[in-house]
C-alpha positions in Angstrom: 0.0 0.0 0.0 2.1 3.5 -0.8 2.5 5.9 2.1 0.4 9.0 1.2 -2.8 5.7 1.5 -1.6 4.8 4.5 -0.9 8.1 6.0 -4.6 9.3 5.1 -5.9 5.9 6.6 -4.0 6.5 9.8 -5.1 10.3 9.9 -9.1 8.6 9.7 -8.4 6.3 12.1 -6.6 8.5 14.4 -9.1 11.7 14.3 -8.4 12.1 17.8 -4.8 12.8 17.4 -3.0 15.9 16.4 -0.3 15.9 13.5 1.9 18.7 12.0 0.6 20.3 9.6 3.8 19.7 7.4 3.0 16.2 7.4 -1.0 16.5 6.2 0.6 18.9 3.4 2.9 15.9 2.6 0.1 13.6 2.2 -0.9 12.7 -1.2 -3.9 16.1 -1.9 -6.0 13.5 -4.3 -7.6 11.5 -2.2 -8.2 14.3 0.7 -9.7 16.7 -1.8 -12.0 13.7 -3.4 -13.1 12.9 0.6 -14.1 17.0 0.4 -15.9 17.2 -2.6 -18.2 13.9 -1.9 -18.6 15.4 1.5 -20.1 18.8 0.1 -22.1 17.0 -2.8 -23.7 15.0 0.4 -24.4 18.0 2.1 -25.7 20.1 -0.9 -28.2 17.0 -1.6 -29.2 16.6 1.9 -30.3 20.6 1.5 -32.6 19.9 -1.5 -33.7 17.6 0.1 -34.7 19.4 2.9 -35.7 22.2 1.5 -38.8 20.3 -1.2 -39.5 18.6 1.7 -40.9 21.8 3.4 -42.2 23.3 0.0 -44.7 20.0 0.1 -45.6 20.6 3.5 -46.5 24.2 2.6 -48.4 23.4 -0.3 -50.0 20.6 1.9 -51.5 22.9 4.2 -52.4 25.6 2.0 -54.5 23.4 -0.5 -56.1 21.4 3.6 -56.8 25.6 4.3 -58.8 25.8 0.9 -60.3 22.9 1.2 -61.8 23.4 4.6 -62.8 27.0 3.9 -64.7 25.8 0.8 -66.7 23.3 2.9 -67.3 26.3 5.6 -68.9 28.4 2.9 -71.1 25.6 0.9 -72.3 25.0 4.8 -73.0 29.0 5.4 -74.7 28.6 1.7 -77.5 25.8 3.3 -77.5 27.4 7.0 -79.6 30.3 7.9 -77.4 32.9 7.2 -77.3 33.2 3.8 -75.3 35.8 1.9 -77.5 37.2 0.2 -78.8 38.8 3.5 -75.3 40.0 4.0 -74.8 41.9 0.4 -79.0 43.5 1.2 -77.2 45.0 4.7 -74.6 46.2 2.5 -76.6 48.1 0.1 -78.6 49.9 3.0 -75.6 50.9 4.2 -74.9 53.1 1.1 -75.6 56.8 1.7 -78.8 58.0 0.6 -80.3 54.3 -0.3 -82.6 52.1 1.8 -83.7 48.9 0.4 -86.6 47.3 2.5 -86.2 43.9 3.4 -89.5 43.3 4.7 -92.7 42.7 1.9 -95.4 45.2 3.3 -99.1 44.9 2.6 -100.6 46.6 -0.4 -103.4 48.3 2.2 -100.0 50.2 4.0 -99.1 52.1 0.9 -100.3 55.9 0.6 -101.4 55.4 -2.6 -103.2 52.1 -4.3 -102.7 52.1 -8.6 -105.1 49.9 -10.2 -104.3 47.6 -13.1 -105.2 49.4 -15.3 -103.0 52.2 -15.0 -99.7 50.3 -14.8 -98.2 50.8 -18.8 -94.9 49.6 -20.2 -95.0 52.9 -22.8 -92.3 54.9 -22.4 -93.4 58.0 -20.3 -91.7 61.6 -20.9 -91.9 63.5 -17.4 -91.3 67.0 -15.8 -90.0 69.9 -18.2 -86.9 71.2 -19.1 -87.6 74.5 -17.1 -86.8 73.1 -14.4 -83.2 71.2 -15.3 -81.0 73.0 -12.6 -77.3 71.8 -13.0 -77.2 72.0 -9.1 -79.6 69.2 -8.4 -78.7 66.7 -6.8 -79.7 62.6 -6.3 -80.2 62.6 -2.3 -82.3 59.1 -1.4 -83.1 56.1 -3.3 -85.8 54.2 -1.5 -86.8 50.9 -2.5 -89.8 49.0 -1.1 -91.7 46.0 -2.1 -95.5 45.3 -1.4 -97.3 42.1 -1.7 -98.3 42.4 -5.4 -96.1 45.4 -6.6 -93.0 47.8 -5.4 -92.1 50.9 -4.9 -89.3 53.1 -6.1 -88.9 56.5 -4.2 -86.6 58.9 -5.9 -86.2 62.5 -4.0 -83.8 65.1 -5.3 -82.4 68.3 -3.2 -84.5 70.7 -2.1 -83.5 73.2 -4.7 -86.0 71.6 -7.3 -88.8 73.7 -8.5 -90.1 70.8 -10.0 -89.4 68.0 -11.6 -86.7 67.9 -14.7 -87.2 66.6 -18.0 -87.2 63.0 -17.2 -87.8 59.6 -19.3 -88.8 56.1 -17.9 -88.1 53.2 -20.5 -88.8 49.6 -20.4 -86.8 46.7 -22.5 -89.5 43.9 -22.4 -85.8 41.5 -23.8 -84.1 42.5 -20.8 -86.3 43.2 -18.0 -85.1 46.4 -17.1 -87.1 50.1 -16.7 -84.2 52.9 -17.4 -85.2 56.2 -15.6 -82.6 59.4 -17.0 -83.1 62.0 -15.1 -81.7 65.4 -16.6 -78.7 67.1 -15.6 -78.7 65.6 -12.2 -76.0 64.1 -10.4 -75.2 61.8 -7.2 -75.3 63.3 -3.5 -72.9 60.7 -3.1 -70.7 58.9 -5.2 -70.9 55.6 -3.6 -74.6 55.8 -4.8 -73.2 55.0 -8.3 -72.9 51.0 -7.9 -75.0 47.7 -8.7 -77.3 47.7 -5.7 -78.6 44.3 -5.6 -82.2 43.5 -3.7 -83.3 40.2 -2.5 -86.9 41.1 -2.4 -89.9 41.9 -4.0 -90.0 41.7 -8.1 -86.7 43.8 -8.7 -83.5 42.2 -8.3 -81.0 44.7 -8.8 -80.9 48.8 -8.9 -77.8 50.6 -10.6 -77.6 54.3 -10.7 -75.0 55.6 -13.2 -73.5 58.8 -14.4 -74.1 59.4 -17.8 -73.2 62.2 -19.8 -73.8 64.6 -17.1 -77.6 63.1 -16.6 -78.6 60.5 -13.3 -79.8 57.2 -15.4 -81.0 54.6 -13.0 -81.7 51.0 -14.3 -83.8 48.4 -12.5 -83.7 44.9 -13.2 -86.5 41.8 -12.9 -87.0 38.6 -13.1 -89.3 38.9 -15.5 -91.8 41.4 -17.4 -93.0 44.4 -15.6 -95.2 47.6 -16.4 -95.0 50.5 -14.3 -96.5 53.9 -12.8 -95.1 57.0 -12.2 -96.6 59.8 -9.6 -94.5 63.3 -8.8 -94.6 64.1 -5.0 -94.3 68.0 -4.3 -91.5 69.6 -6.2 -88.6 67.2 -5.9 -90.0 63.4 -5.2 -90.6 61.3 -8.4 -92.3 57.7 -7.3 -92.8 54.7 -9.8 -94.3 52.1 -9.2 -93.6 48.4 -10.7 -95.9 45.5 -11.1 -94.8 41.7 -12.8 -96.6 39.6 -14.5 -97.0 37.4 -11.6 -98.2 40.3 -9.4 -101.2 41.0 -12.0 -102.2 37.2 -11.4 -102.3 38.0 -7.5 -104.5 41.2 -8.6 -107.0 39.4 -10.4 -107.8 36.7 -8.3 -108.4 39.0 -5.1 -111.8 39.6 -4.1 -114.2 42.3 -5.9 -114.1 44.8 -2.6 -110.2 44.5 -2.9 -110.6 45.1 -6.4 -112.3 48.2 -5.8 -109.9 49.6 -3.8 -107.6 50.4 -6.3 -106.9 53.8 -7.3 -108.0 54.0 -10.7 -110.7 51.8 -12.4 -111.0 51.0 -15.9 -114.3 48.8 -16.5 -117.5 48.7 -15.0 -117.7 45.6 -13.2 -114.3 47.3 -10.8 -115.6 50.5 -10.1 -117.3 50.7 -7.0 -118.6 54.4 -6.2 -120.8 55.7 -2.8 -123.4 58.3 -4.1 -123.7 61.4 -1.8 -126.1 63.9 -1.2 -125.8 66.5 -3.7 -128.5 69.9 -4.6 -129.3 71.2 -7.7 -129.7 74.8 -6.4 -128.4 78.0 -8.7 -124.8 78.1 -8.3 -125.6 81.7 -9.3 -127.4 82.2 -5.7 -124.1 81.2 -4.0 -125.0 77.7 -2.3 -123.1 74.8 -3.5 -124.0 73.1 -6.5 -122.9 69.0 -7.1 -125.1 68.3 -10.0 -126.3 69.1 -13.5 -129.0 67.4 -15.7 -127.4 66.2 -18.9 -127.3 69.0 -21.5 -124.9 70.6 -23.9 -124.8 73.9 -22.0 -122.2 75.1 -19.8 -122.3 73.6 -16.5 -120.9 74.1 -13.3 -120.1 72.5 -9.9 -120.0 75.0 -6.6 -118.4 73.9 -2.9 -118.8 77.5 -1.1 -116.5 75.9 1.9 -113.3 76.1 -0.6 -112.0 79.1 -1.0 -108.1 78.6 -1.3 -106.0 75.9 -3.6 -106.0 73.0 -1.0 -107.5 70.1 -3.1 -105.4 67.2 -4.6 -106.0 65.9 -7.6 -104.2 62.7 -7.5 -105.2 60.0 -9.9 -108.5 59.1 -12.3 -111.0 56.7 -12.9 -112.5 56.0 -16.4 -115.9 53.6 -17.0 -117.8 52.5 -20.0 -121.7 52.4 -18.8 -122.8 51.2 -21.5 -125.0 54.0 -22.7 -122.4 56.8 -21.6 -118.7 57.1 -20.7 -117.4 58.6 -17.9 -114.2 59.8 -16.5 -113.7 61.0 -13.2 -111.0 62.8 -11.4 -110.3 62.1 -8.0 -110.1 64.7 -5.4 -108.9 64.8 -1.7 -108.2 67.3 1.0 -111.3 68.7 2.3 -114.8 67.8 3.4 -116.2 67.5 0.9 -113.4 67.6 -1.3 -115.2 69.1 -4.0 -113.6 71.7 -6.3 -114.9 74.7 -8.1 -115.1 73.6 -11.9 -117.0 73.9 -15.0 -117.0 72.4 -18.5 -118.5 73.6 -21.8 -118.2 72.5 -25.5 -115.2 74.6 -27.5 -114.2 73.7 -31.2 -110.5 73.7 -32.3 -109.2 72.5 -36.0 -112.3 71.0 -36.5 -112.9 69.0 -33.6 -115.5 68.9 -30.7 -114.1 69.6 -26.9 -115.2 70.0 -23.7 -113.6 72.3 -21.5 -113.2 71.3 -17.8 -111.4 73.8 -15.8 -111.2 72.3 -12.0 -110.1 74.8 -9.5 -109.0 75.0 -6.1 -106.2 72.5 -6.4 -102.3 72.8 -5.3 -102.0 69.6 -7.1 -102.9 67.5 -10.5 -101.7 64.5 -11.5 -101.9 64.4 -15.0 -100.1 67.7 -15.4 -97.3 67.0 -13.1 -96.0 64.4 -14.7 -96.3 66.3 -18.0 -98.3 64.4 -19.8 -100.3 65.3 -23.2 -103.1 62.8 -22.4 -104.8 60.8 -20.1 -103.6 57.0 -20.4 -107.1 55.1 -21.3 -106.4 51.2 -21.4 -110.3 50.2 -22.4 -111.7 50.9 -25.6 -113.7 53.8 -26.2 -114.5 52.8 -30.0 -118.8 52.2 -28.8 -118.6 55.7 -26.8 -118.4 59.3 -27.4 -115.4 59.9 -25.8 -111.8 60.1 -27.9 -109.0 61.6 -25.3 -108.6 63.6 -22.3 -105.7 66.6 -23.0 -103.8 68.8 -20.9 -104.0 72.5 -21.4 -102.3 73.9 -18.6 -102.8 73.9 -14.6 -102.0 78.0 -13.5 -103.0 79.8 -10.1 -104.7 76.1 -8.6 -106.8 75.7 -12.0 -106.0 72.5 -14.1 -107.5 72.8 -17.7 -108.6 69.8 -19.7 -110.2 69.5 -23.0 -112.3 66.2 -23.7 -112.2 65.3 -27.0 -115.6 64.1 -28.1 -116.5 62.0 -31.4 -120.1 64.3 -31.7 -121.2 67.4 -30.2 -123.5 65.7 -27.5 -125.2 65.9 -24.4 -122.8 65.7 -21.4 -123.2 66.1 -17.1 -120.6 67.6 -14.9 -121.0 66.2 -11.6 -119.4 65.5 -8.4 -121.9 62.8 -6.5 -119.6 59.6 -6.0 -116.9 58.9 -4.0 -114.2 56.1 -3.8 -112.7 55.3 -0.5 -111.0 58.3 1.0 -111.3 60.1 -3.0 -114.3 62.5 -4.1 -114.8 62.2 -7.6 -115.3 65.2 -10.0 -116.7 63.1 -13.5 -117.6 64.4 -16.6 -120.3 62.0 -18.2 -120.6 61.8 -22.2 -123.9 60.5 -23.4 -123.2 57.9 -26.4 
């Protein structure tokens, strides 16, 4: 065996012992630096090692931490707390909105809309003159009711009324669009999808669009709508499904006659009051005319200021007339001055009606041209009821009549809490 092998075999058997260093240095360098470098490529491997051994215990527990959080929320999904009630506590809690979680009865609601009157036209509200760049979006208020909901939509106090304003409805997509001139968010966190868990709307997104507040409300399935203006700044529209008009029709006839506006004659139900015929001319009150094709007129001597509300109508086909009827609340009795007497205009017959005494009509603040009449009129005398112009508490109307015929101005019936001022046309 050489020297340098035994000297390196003594030096491993001997570790204990210490040698000169001028004797390791004369040992042969091979062998030691081989030793060295098989050591190291030990080590190094044993490091690896180590080391994807702790990567697959990482990536062990991560994927266990996944797994058991996915179980957690599947359970939470079938439990009682559901998130969907999380994400409806979220939305409330967005400045200036308040989505109701809690389906109300119909009979709680300040104002009851018949069938009839819901429309999925596209409706062209309030009037430019009153677009006011400093208007402001300052509550959304959502609330559903047993067979409809309600959407409340108040701007700032600044409004003299309500800006030009259009309500849409995509019968492919489900969704009413409300733009809203020139009018932007109290709050910007108002501008986000607002989802709603209840009621026939599922989801309420107010945007910013070129400069105007456009608000799109999603359903489940189709919808019609109503709109009503409250005071200067509050518009309120109304929604009703197709599954909600099922729940309408099979409720019983005194629910049916409830309703706020009545198109046929089987679900109007009307309360006759006493009414005199005296001379309106001797300054007592005057309800009633007999049918004629003179001017007529209706007296109340107890109002004296604009107090009245005109807040929604009532049409009915009798068979051998045709009557529509505004109704009035406010006072008792809540019977306004008026009169109505034939006027001709490009050929065409018209009855005036002028009603007085009112701070508010319906039909002329929401801007409309017309009255909406969903029944046909084609066996009557009656054509349209038009706007002309509400100034100083009087509201103008001109009946459009097929034939200059007799007529009756009256104000004898009344519908729940509503008085009814009617103009009759004879066929």
């Amino acid at each position: 065996m050489p020297k340098s092998d035994y000297q390196l075999t003594s030096r491993a058997s001997k570790a204990t012992e210490r040698e000169d260093e001028s004797d390791l240095l004369a040992s042969s360098d091979e062998p030691l630096k081989f030793s060295v470098r098989r050591d190291l490529e030990q080590e190094g491997g044993n490091s690896r090692r180590i080391i994807i051994f702790i990567v697959i215990v990482l990536a062990l527990g991560l994927g266990l931490t996944f797994l058991v959080q996915s179980f957690v929320s599947q359970g939470n999904g079938n439990g009682q707390t559901s998130s969907s009630t999380s994400t409806s506590e979220e939305a409330i809690e967005i400045a200036g909105v308040t989505i109701s979680d809690v389906e109300k009865e119909d009979s709680e609601s300040i104002r009851q809309i018949s069938d009839s009157q819901y429309t999925d036209v596209e409706l062209n509200l309030g009037s430019p003159a009153n677009v006011n760049a400093e208007l402001k979006l300052e509550k959304i208020d959502y609330t559903p009711y047993k067979s409809f909901s309600e959407l409340r939509l108040t701007l700032s106090e600044v409004a003299t009324g309500l800006p030009s304003t259009k309500i849409s409805y995509d019968n492919k997509t489900d969704k009413v669009v409300v733009t809203m001139d020139t009018v932007s968010p109290l709050d910007i966190s108002m501008l986000q999808e607002i989802r709603v868990d209840t009621g026939n709307v599922t989801q309420i997104f107010p945007q910013q669009v070129e400069g105007d507040m456009e608000i799109t409300v999603s359903f489940f399935e189709n919808v019609k709508f109503y709109a009503a203006v409250e005071g200067k700044n509050v518009l309120v529209i109304y929604f009703k499904s197709d599954s909600q008009f099922s729940v309408s029709s099979t409720t019983t006839a005194s629910e049916t006659t409830s309703s706020a506006a009545s198109s046929t004659s089987s679900s109007v139900s009307t309360t006759t009051v006493s009414s005199t015929s005296s001379s309106a001319a001797s300054g007592t009150d005057q309800f009633d005319n007999a049918v004629s094709q003179n001017k007529q007129t209706v007296t109340n001597t107890k109002v004296t200021d604009n107090s009245l509300i005109s807040e929604t109508y009532y049409y009915e086909d009798k068979g051998t007339s045709f009557e529509f009827s505004w109704a009035i609340r406010g006072a008792n009795p809540a019977v306004p001055n008026a009169t109505a007497e034939y006027v001709a205009a490009d050929g065409k017959n018209y009855i005036e009606v002028k009603i007085s005494n009112l701070s508010y009509d319906l039909l002329h603040a929401l801007g409309r041209q017309k009255a909406i009449i969903n029944i046909s009129t084609a066996s009557s005398n009656m054509v349209d009821v038009y706007t002309k112009g509400f100034t100083g508490g009087t509201a103008t109307f001109w009946v459009e009549v097929k034939a200059k015929k007799d007529f009756r101005l009256h104000s004898t019936n009344t519908v729940n809490s509503y008085r009814l001022l009617s103009i009759e046309l004879m066929d």
